[in-house]
VOTI-594122 format. One record per atom (N, C-alpha, C): residue number from 1; z, x, y; residue in three letters. Coordinates in steps of 0.001 Angstrom, whole numbers, plus 500000, padded with zeros to 6 digits. Layout:
N
 resi     up   east  north resn
  NUM      Z      X      Y  Ala
...
END
This chain:
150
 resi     up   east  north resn
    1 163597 381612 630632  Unk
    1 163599 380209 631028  Unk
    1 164978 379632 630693  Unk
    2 165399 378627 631653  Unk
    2 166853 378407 631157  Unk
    2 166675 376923 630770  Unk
    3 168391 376327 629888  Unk
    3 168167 375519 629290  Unk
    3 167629 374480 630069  Unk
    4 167635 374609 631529  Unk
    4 167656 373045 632390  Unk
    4 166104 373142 632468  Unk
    5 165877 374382 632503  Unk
    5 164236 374060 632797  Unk
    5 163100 373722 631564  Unk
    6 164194 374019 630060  Unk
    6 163476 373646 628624  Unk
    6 163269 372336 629072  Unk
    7 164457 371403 629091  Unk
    7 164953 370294 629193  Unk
    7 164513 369391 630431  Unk
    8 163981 369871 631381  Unk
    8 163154 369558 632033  Unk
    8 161521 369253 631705  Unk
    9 161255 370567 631294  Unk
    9 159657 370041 630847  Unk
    9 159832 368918 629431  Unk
   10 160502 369318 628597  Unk
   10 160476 368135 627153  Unk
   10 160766 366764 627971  Unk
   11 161510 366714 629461  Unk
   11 161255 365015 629313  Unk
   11 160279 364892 630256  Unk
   12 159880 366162 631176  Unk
   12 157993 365413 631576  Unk
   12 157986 364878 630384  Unk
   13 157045 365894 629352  Unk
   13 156451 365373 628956  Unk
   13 156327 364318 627989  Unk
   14 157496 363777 627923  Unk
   14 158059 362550 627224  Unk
   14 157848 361414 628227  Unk
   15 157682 361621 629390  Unk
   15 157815 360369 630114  Unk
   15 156189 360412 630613  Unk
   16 155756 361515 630443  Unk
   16 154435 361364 631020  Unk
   16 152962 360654 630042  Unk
   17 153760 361336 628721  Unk
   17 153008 360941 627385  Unk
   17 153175 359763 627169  Unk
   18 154217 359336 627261  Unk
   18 154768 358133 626743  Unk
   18 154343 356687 627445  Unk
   19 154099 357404 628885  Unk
   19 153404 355756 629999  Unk
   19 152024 356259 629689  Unk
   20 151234 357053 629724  Unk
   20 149901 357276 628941  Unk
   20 149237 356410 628093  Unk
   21 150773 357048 627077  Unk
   21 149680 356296 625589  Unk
   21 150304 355068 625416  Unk
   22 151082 354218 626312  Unk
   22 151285 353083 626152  Unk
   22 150329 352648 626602  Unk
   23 149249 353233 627846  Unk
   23 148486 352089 628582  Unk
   23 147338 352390 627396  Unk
   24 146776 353387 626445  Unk
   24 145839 353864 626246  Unk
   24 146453 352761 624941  Unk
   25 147303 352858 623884  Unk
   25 147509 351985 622953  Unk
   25 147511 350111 623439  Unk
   26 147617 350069 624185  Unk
   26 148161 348847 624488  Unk
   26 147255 348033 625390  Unk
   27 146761 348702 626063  Unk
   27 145145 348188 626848  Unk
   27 144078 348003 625760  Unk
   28 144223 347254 624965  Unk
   28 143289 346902 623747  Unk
   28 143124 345821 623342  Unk
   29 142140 345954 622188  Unk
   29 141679 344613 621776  Unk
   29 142951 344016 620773  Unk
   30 143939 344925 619997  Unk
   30 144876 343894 619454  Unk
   30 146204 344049 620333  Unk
   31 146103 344068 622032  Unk
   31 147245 344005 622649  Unk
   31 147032 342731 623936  Unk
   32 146676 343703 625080  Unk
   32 146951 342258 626070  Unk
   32 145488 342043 625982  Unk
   33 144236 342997 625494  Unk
   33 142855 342141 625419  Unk
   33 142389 341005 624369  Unk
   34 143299 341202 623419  Unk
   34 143382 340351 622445  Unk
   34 143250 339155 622861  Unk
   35 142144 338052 622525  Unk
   35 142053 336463 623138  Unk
   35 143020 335646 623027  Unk
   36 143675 336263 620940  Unk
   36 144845 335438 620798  Unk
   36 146165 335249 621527  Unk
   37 145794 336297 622160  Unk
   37 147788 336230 623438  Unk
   37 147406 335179 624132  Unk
   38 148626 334778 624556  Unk
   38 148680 333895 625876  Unk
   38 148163 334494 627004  Unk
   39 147362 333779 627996  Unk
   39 147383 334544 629486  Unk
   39 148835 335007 629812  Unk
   40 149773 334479 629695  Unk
   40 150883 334581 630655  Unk
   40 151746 335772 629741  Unk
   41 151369 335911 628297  Unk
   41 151511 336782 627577  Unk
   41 150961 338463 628326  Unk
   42 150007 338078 628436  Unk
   42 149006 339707 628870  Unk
   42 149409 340358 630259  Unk
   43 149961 338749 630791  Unk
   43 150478 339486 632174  Unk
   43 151436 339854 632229  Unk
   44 152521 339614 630971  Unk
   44 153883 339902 631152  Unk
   44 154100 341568 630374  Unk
   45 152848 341901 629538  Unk
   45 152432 342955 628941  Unk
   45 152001 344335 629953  Unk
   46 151197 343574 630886  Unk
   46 150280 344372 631614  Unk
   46 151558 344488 632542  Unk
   47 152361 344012 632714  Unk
   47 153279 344436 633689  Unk
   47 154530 345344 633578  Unk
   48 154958 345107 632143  Unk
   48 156134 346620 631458  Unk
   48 155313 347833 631235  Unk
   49 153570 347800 631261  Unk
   49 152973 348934 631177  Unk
   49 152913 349607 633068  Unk
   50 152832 348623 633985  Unk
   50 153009 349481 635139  Unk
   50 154524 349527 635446  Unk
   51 155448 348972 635278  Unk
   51 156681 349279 635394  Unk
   51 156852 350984 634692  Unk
   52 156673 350748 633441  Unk
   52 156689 351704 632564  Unk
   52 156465 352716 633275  Unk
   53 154901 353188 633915  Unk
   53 154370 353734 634641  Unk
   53 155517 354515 636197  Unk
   54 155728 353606 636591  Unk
   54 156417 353650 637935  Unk
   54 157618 354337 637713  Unk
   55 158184 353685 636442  Unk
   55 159739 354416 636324  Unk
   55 159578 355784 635657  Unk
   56 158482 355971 634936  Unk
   56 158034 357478 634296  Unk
   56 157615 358322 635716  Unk
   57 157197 357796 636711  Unk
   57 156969 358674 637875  Unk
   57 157902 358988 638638  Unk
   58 158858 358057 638946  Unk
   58 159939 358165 639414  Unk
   58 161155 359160 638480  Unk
   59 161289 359110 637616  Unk
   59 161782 360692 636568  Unk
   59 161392 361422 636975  Unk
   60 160143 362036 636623  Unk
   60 159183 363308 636827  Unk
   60 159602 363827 638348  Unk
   61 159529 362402 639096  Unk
   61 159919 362839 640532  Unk
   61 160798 363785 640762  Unk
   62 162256 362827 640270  Unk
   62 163409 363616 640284  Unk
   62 163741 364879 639223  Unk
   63 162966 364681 638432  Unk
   63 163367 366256 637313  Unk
   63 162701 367387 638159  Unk
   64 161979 367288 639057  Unk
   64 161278 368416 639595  Unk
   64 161491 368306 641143  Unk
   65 162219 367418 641707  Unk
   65 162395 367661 643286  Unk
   65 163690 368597 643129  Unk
   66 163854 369580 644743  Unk
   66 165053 370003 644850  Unk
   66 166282 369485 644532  Unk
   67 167367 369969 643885  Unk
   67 168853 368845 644043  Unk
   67 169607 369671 643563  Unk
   68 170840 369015 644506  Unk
   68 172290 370306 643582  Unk
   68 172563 369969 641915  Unk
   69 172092 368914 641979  Unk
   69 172741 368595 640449  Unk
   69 171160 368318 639854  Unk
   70 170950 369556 639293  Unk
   70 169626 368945 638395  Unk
   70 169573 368228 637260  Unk
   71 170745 368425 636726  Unk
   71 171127 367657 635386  Unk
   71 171411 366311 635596  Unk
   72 171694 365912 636792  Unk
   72 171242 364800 636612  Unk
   72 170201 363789 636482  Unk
   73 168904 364809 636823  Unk
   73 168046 364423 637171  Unk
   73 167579 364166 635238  Unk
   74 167832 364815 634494  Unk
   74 167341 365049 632821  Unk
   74 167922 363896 632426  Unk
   75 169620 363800 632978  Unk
   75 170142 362732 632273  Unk
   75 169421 361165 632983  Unk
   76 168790 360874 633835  Unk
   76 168265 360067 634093  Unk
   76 166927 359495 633539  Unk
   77 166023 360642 633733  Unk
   77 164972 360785 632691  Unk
   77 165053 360551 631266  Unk
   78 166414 360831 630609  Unk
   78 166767 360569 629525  Unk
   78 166911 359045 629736  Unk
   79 167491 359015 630066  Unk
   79 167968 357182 630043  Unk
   79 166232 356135 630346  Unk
   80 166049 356457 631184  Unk
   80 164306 356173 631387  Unk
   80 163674 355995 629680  Unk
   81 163997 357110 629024  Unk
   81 163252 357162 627458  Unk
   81 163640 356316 627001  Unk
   82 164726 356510 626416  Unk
   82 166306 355532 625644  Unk
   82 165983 353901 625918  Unk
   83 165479 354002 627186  Unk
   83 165557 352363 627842  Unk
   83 164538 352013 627056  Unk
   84 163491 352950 626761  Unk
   84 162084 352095 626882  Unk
   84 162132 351801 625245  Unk
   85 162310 353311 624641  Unk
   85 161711 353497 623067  Unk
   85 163199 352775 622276  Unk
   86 163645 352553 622505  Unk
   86 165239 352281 621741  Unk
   86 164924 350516 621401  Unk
   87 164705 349381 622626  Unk
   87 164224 348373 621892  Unk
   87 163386 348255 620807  Unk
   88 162516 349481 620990  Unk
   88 161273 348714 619505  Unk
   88 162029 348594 618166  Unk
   89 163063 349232 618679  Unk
   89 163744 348665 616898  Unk
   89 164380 347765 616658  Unk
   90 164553 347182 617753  Unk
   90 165687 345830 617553  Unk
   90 165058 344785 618489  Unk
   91 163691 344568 619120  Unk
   91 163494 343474 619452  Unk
   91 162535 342202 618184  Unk
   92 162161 342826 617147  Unk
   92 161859 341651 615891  Unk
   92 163703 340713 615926  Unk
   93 164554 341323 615779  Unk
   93 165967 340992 615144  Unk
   93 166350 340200 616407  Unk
   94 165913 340495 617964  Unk
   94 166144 339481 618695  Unk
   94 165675 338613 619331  Unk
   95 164223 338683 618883  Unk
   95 163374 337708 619306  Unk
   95 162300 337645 617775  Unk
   96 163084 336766 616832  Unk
   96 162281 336817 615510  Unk
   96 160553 336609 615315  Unk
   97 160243 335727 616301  Unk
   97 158742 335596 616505  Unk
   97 158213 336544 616910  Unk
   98 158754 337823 617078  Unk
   98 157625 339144 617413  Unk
   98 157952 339776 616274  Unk
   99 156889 340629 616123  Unk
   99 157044 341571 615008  Unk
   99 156262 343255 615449  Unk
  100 156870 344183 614323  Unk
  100 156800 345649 614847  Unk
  100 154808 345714 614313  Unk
  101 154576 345014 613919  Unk
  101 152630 345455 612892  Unk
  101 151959 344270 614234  Unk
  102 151145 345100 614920  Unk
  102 149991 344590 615695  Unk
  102 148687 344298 614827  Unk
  103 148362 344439 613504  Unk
  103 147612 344000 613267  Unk
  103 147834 342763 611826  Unk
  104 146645 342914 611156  Unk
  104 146189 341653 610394  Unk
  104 147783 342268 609449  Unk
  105 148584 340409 609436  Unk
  105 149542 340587 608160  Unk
  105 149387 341139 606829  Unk
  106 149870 341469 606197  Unk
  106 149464 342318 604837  Unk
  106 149044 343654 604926  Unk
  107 148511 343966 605965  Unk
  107 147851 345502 606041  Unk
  107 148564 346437 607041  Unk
  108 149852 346585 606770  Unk
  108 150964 346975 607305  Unk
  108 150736 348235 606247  Unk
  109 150755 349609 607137  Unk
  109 150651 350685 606564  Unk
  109 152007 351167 605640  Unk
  110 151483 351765 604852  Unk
  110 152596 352070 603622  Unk
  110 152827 353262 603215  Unk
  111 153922 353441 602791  Unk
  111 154280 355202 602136  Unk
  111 154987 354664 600936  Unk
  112 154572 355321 599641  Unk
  112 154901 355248 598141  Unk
  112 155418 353329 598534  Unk
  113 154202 352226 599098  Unk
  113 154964 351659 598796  Unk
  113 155842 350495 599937  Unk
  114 156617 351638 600669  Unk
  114 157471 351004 601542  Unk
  114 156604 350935 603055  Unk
  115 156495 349747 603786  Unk
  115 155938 349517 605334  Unk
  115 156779 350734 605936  Unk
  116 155474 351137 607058  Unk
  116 155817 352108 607913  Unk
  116 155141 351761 608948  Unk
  117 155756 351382 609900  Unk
  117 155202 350964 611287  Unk
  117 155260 351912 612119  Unk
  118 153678 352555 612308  Unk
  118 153629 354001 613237  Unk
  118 154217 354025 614632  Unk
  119 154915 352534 615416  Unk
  119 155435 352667 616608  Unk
  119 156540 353271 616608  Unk
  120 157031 352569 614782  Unk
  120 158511 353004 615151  Unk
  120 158960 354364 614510  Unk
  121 157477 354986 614385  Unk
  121 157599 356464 613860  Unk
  121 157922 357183 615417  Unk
  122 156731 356892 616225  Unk
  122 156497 357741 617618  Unk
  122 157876 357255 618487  Unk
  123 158019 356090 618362  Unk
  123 159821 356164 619013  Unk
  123 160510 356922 618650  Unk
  124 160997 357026 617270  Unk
  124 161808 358022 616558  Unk
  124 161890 359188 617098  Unk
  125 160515 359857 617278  Unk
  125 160029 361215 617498  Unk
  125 160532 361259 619225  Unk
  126 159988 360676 619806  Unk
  126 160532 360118 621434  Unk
  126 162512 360059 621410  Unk
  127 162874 359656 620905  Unk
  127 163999 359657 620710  Unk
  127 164544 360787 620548  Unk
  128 164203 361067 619368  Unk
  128 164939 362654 618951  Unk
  128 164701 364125 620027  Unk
  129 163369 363851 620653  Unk
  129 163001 364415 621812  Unk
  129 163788 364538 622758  Unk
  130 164206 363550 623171  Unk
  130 164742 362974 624130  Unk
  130 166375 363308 624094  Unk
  131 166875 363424 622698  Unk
  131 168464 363734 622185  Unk
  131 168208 365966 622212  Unk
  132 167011 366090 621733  Unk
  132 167304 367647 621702  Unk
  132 166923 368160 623551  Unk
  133 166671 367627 624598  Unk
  133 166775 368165 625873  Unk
  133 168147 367346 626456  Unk
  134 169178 366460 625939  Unk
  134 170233 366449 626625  Unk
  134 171127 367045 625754  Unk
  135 170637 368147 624337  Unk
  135 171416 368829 623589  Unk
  135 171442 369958 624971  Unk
  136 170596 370406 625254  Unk
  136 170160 371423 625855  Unk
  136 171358 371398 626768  Unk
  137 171261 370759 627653  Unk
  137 172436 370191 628981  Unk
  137 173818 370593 628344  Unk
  138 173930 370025 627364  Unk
  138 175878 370160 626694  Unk
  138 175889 371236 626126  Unk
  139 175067 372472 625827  Unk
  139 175323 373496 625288  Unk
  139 176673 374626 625309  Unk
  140 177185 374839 624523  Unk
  140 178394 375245 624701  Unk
  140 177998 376789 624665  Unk
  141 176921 377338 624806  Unk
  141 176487 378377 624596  Unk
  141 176081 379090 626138  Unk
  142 177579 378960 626641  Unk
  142 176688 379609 628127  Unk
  142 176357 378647 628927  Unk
  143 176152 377196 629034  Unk
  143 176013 376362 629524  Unk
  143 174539 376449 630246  Unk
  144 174868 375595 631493  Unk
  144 173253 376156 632310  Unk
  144 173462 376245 633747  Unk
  145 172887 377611 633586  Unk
  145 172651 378444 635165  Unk
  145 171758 377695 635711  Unk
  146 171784 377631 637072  Unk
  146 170695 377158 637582  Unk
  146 170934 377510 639287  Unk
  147 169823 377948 639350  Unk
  147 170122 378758 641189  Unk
  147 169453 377433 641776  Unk
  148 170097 376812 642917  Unk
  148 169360 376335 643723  Unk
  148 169122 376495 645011  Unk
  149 168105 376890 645176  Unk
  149 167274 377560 646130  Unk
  149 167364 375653 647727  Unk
  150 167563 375826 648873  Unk
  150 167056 374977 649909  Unk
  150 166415 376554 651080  Unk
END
């Protein structure tokens, strides 16, 4: 298997997982079903989850249609990730009235101690995902073959 085609499946399934379990996390009772949101809140929610959706299909599209340049197709898909998971860490700092804990204040999960907000664990992980299949691409090891077949 060559590197384009590692690097291919790690961002399926980064983009496929990732509009998934946003609708599966986020279609809930402490997200847009929640009473306390605004209506205009849930719709503006319910709508980065089908965007989300659309632009994760539109990747997948291109990582797996024919093309002379497949790498571009990863580095796009990459950027698709980057776009999505990269705000959760910096939209509290730019819009101070949101915060990273969807649930009741105080019961913000903890390690020895210190808050650990499991979104911004699974971004992390999404991220780093996302950095080891465009490692793949720059490999100085032989680079990447890739026959393309029309």
């Amino acid at each position: 298997m060559t590197r384009l085609t590692v690097a291919r499946w790690i961002m399926s399934v980064l983009l496929s997982v990732g509009g998934v379990l946003s609708f599966v996390l986020d279609w809930s009772s402490n997200h847009l079903l929640n009473p306390a949101w605004h209506a205009h809140a849930r719709f503006h929610g319910a709508l980065m989850l089908f965007l989300l959706a659309g632009v994760s299909l539109t990747g997948l599209w291109l990582l797996w249609r024919d093309s002379r340049e497949p790498e571009v197709a990863v580095k796009v898909a990459a950027l698709i990730s980057i776009s999505y998971w990269t705000p959760l860490f910096y939209i509290p700092f730019v819009l101070p009235s949101s915060t990273w804990w969807a649930g009741k204040v105080g019961a913000e999960p903890r390690i020895d101690g210190v808050i650990v907000y499991p979104n911004l664990v699974v971004a992390g992980v999404f991220l780093i995902a996302t950095r080891v299949a465009l490692r793949l691409l720059s490999s100085k090891e032989g680079g990447v073959q890739v026959p393309v077949t029309h």
